[in-house]
C-alpha positions in Angstrom: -122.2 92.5 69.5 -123.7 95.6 70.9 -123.9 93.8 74.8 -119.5 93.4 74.0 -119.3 96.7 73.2 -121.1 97.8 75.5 -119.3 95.6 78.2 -116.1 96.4 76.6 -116.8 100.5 77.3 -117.7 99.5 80.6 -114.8 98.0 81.2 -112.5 100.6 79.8 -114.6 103.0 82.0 -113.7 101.2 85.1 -110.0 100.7 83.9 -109.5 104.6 83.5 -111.2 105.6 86.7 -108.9 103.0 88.4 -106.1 104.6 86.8 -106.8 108.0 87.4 -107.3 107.3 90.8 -104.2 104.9 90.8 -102.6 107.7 89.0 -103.6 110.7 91.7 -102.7 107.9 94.6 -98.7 107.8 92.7 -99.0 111.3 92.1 -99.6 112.2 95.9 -96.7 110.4 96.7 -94.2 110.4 93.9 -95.0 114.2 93.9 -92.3 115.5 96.5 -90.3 112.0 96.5 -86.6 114.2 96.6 -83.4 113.8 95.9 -81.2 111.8 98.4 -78.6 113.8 99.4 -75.1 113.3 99.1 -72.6 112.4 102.3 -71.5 115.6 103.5 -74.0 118.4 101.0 -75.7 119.3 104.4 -73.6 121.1 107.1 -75.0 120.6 110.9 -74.3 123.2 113.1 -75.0 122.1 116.6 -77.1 123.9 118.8 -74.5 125.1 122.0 -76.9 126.0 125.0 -74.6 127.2 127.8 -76.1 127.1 131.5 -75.2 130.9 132.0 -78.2 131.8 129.1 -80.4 130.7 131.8 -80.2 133.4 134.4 -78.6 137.7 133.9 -76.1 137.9 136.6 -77.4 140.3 139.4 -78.5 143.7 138.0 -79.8 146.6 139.6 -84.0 147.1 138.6 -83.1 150.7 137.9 -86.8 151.5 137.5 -88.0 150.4 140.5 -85.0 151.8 142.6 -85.4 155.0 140.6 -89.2 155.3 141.2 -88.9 154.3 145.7 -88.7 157.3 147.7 -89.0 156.9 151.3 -88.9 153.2 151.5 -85.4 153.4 152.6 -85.2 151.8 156.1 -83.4 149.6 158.7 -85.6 146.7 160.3 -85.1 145.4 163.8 -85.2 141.7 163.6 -84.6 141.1 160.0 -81.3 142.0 157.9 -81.4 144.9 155.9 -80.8 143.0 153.0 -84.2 141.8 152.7 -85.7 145.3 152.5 -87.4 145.9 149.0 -84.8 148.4 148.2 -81.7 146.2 149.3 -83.5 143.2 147.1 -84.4 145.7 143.9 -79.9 146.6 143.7 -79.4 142.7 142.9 -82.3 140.6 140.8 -81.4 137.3 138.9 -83.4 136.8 136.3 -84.2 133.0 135.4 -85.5 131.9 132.3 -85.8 128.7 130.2 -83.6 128.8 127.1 -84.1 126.4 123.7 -82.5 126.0 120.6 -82.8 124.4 117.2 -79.7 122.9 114.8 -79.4 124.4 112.0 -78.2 122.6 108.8 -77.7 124.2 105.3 -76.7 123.4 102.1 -73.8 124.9 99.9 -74.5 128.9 99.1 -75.7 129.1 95.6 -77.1 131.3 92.5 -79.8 131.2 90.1 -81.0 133.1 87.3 -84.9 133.9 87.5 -87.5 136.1 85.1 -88.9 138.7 88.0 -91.8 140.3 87.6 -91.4 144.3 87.6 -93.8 146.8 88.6 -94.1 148.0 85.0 -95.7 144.5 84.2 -92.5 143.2 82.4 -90.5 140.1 83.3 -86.9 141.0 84.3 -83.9 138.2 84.5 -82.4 138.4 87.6 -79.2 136.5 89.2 -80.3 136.0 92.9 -78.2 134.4 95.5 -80.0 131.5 97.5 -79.2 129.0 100.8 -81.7 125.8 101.4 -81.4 125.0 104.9 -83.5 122.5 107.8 -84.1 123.1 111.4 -84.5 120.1 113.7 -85.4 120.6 117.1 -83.5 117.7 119.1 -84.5 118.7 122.8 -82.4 118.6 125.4 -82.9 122.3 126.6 -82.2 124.3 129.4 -84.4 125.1 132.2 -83.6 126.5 135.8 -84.0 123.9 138.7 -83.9 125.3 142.1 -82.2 122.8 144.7 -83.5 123.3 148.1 -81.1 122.6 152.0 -83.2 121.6 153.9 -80.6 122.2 156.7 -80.2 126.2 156.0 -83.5 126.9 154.5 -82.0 128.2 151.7 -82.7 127.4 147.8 -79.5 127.3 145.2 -80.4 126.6 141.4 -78.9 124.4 138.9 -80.3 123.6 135.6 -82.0 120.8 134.1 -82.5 119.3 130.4 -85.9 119.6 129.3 -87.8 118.5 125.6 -90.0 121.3 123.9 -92.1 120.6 121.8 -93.7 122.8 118.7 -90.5 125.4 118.8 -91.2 128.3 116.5 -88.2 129.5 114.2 -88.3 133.1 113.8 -85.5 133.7 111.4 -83.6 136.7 110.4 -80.9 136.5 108.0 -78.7 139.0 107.0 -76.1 138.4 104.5 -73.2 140.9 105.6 -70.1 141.8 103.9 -67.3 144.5 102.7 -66.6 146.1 99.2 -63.2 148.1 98.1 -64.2 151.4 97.3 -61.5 153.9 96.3 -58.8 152.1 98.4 -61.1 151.8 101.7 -63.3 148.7 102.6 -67.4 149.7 103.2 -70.2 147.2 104.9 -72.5 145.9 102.7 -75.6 144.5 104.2 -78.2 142.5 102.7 -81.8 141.4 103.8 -83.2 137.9 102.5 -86.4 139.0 100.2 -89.3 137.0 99.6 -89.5 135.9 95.9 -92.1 133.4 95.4 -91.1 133.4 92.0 -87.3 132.6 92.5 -88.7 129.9 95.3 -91.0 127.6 93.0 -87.6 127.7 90.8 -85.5 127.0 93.8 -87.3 123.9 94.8 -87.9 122.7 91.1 -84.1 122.8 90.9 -83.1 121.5 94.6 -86.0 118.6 94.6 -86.0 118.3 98.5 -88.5 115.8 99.9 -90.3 118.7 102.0 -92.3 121.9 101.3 -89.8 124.7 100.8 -90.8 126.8 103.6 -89.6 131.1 103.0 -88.7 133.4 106.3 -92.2 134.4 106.0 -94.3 131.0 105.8 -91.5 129.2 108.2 -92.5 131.1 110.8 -96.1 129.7 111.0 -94.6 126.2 111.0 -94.3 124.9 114.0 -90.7 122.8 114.5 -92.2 119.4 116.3 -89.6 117.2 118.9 -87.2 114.6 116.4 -85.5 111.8 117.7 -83.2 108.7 116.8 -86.7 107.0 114.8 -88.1 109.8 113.7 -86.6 113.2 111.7 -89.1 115.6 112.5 -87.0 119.0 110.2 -88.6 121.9 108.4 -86.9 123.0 105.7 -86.4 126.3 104.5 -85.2 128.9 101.8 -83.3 132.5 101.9 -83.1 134.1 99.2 -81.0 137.5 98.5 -81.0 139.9 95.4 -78.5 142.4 93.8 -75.7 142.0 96.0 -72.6 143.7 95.0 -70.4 141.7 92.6 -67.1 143.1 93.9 -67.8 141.5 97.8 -65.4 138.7 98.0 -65.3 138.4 101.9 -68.9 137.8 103.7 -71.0 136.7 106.3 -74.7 135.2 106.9 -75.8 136.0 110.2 -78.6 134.1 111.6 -81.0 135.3 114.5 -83.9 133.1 116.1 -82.0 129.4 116.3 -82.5 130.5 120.2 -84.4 132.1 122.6 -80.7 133.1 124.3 -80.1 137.0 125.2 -78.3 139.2 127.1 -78.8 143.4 127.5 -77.6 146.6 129.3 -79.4 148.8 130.9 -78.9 152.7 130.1 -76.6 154.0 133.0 -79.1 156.2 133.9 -82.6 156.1 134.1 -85.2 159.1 134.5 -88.1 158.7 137.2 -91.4 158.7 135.3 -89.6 157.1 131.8 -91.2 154.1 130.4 -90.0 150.5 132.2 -86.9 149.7 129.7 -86.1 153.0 128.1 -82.8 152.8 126.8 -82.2 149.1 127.8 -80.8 147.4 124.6 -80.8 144.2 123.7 -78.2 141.6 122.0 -79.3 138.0 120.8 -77.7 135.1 120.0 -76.6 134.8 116.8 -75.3 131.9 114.5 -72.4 133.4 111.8 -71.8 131.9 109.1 -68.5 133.0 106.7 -68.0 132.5 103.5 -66.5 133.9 100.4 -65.9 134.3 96.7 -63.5 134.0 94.3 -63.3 135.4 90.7 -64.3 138.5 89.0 -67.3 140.8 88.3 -67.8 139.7 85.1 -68.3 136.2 85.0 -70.3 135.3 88.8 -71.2 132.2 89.0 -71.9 129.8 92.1 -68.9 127.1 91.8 -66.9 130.7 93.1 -68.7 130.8 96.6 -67.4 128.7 99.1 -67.9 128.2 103.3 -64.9 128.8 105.2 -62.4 131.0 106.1 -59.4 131.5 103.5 -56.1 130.4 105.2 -52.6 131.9 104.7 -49.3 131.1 105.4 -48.4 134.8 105.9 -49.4 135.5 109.2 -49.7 139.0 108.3 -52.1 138.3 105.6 -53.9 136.2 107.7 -54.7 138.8 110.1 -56.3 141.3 107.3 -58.2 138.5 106.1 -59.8 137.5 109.5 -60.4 141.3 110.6 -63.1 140.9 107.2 -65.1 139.0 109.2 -64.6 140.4 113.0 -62.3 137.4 113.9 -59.4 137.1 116.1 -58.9 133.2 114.6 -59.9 131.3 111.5 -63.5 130.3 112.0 -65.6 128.6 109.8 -68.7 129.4 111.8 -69.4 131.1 115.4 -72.2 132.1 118.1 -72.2 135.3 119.4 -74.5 138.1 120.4 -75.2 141.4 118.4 
């Protein structure tokens, strides 16, 4: 009788160790399973490289041509256009450009208990935006063609495949209140709420690690193609936006490498390389906006797109919301 039990305890012992470990095994991959997503939840927005990001049209280097003195000169058996000064008033710049797609989910709310700096939980309605970014290849890179016959080189471009792209986002959620009869900017940086993102991804159930603006950027976005979806997902979160913005934008820097800038029109000898230059990057926007009133928000009320109108005059007031001369869901541009 004892030696049964005894076996019997044995055996239960083995039983409950398989099933723990069966059960951590299921657990491990049952854990982040997600939800299948419905035809048409996730909007793709193409990457658009364009072979003029690859090179700035000739420019002037306005340091170096505002630091040479005395270099000015004429040579005897070469043209004067090769002369470091003639070469510094027109330099192409080359580089290689990449981009990621960018797909997103609809725009949507949630209510969340905050922690405050007082040590008290506060309930707050925060705005959110799940979103993937899938590096597909096919970038840009400068290829210079060589004539044999003239000795001369030309450049075109070629596609190339990066792998391990790293998504530096920004996101700023952009928009325009009535105040006293005359429209102000609102602008909103995402904030990084670990609270509101454990919620977040509770709620959504995507099969992948919700990654915020922060974490994402240590991520690096590996090379997908037709076998295998290589995406990182993401979150964005915002917090106390104005209830009365009905018109808005999400505007969406580090997608690409792509850039243009301007040079200051003039530049002192002895400055720093670069004072003054400024910079513009290419940008994704995305436009959206809200119907209802400030009393009851809630997230069936926001919606992607641009409201159309048959009044043409109407039209126009609604477009010049979002800087537009036509009715665009989304554009690239460079700000």
């Amino acid at each position: 009788m004892y030696r049964r039990c005894l076996g019997c305890l044995v055996a239960l012992v083995g039983l409950a160790a398989l099933a723990v470990a069966g059960g951590s095994t299921a657990l491990a991959q049952t854990a982040t399973p997600g939800r299948p997503l419905a035809p048409g939840i996730l909007r793709v927005i193409t990457a658009e490289p364009l072979e003029a990001e690859t090179l700035t049209k000739p420019i002037p280097l306005t340091e170096l041509l505002a630091s040479l003195e005395g270099l000015e000169w004429t040579p005897n058996f070469s043209p004067k256009s090769e002369t470091l000064v003639e070469m510094s008033k027109a330099i192409v710049l080359r580089r290689d450009i990449w981009n990621l797609e960018f797909a997103f989910k609809p725009l949507r709310r949630i209510w969340v208990d905050m922690p405050q700096p007082t040590g008290k939980m506060q309930r707050k309605h925060l705005y959110y935006m799940v979103y993937r970014v899938k590096n597909n290849g096919s970038d840009l890179a400068p290829k210079p063609i060589k004539d044999e016959t003239f000795e001369h080189i030309t450049y075109g471009t070629e596609r190339v495949n990066k792998d391990g792209l790293t998504f530096l986002p920004q996101f700023v959620l952009s928009g325009k209140v009535l105040e006293d009869g005359v429209y102000k900017d609102r602008e909103y940086l995402d904030r990084i709420l670990p609270y509101a993102t454990a919620a977040i991804a509770d709620r959504e159930n995507i099969a992948s690690k919700l990654h915020n603006t922060v974490e994402i950027v240590k991520v690096r976005v590996p090379l997908s193609d037709d076998r295998n979806d290589r995406s990182v997902w993401g979150v964005v979160t915002w917090e106390d936006l104005d209830p009365r913005m009905h018109y808005f934008s999400i505007y969406i820097q580090g997608l690409t490498n792509a850039y243009k800038f301007a040079d200051a029109p003039q530049f002192t000898k002895g400055s720093p390389p670069g004072q003054g230059r400024k910079f513009a990057y290419k940008t994704l926007q995305l436009n959206f906006r809200r119907t209802g009133d400030t009393l009851f928000e809630h997230e069936e009320e926001l919606i992607y797109g641009i409201r159309l109108e048959k009044n043409p005059v109407e039209q126009v007031k609604i477009l010049r919301h979002y800087g537009l001369k036509e009715p665009l869901d989304h554009q690239w541009l460079y700000r």
